[in-house]
C-alpha distance (Angstrom), angle and dihedral (degrees) to the residues before:
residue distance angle dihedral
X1 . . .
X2 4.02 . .
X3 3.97 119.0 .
X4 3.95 83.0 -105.6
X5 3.68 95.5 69.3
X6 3.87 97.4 33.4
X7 3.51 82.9 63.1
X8 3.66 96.4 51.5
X9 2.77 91.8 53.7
X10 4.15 102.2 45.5
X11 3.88 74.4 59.1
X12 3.84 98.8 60.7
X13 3.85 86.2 45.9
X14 3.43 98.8 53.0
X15 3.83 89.9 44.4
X16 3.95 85.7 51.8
X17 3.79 86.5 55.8
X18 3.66 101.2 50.1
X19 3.79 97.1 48.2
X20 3.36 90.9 53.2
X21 3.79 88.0 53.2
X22 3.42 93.2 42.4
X23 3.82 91.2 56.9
X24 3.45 95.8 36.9
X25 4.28 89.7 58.2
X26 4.22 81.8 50.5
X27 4.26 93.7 58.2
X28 4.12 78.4 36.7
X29 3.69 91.9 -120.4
X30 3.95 110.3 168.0
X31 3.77 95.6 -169.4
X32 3.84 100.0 42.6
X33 4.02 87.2 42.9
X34 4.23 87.6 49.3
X35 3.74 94.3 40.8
X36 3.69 90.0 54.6
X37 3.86 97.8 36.1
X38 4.32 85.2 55.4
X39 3.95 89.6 42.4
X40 3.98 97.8 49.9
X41 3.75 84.4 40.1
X42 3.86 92.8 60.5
X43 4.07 95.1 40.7
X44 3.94 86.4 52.3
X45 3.60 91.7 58.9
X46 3.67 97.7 40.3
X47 4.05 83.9 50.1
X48 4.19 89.5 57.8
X49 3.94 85.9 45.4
X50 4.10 90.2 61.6
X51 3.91 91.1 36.5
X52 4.04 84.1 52.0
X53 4.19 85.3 48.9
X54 3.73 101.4 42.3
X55 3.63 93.1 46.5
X56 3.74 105.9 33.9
X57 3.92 96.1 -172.0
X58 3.83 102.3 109.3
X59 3.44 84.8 173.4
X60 3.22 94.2 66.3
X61 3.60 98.2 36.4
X62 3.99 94.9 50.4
X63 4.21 88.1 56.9
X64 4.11 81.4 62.1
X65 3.69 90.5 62.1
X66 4.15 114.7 113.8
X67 3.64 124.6 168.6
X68 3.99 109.2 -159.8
X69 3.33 120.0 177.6
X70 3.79 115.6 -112.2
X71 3.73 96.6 171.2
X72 3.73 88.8 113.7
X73 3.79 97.0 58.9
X74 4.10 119.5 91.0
X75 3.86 116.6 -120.4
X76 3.69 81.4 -94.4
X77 3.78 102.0 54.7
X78 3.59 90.3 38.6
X79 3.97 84.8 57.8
X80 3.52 106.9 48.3
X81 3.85 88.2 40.2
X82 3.79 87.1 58.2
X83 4.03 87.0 60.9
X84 3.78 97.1 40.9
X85 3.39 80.4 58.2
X86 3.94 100.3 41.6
X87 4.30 93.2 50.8
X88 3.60 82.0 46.4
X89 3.64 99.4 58.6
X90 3.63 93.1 36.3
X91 3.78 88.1 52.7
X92 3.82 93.1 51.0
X93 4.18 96.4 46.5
X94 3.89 82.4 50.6
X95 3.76 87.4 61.9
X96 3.98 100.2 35.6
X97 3.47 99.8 -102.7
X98 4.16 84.6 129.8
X99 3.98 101.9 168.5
X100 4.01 96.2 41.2
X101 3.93 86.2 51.6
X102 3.75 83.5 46.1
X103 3.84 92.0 51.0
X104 3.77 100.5 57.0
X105 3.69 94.0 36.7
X106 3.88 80.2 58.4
X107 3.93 87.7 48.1
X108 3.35 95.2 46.3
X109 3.67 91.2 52.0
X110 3.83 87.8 55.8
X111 3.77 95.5 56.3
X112 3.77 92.0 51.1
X113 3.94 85.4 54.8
X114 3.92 82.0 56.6
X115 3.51 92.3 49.8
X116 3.29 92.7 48.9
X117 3.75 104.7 57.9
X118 3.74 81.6 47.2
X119 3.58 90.3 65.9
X120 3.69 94.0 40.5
X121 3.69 92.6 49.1
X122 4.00 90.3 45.7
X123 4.06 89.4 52.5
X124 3.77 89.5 46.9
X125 3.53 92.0 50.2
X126 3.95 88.7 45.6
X127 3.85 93.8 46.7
X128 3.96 94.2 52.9
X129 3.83 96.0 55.9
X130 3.45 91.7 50.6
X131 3.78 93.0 58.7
């Protein structure tokens, strides 16, 4: 299997992931939503690792790099941005447009960190009133 397809397919997974998160956060379900949050979160980074392998030009690769600031956006916005973002990249490596696909996977990446300490601030923050 070339770098290519194991990319594709990374993409499909991580797609996989955030639907199911996204539908989980419609039915409100905190552990579905988390599961898939932590899931899509891992399959984004193992999608940079193979972008960092088929290309091999960090250089290159590290002048992509952006770090927005999405601490404005709800868990929700944050979410569905993370997708736009995902379909987007997916769209552009389909085409050949390797380090813009690379720069919103990247992005997206970021906002599921911010998503992340959301949910990790929300459990703290559930697990001290119950003491």
């Amino acid at each position: 299997m070339t770098y290519n397809s194991k990319i594709l397919k990374a993409f499909e997974s991580v797609i996989k992931h955030l639907e199911t998160s996204i539908s989980a956060l419609k039915h409100n379900d905190k552990d579905a939503f988390s599961n898939g949050v932590w899931h899509a979160a891992a399959e984004l980074e193992y999608t940079l690792f193979l972008f960092f392998l088929a290309v091999g030009d960090e250089h290159k690769m590290s002048l992509a790099k952006l770090n927005p600031d999405p601490k404005s956006l709800q868990m929700d916005q944050a979410i569905l941005k993370v997708k736009e973002l995902v379909d987007k990249a997916q769209n552009l490596f389909r085409v050949g447009d390797i380090i813009n696909a690379y720069k919103s996977v990247y992005l997206a990446r970021h906002y599921v960190f911010r998503v992340q300490e959301s949910l990790t601030k929300n459990k703290h923050k559930v697990g001290g009133r119950k003491k």
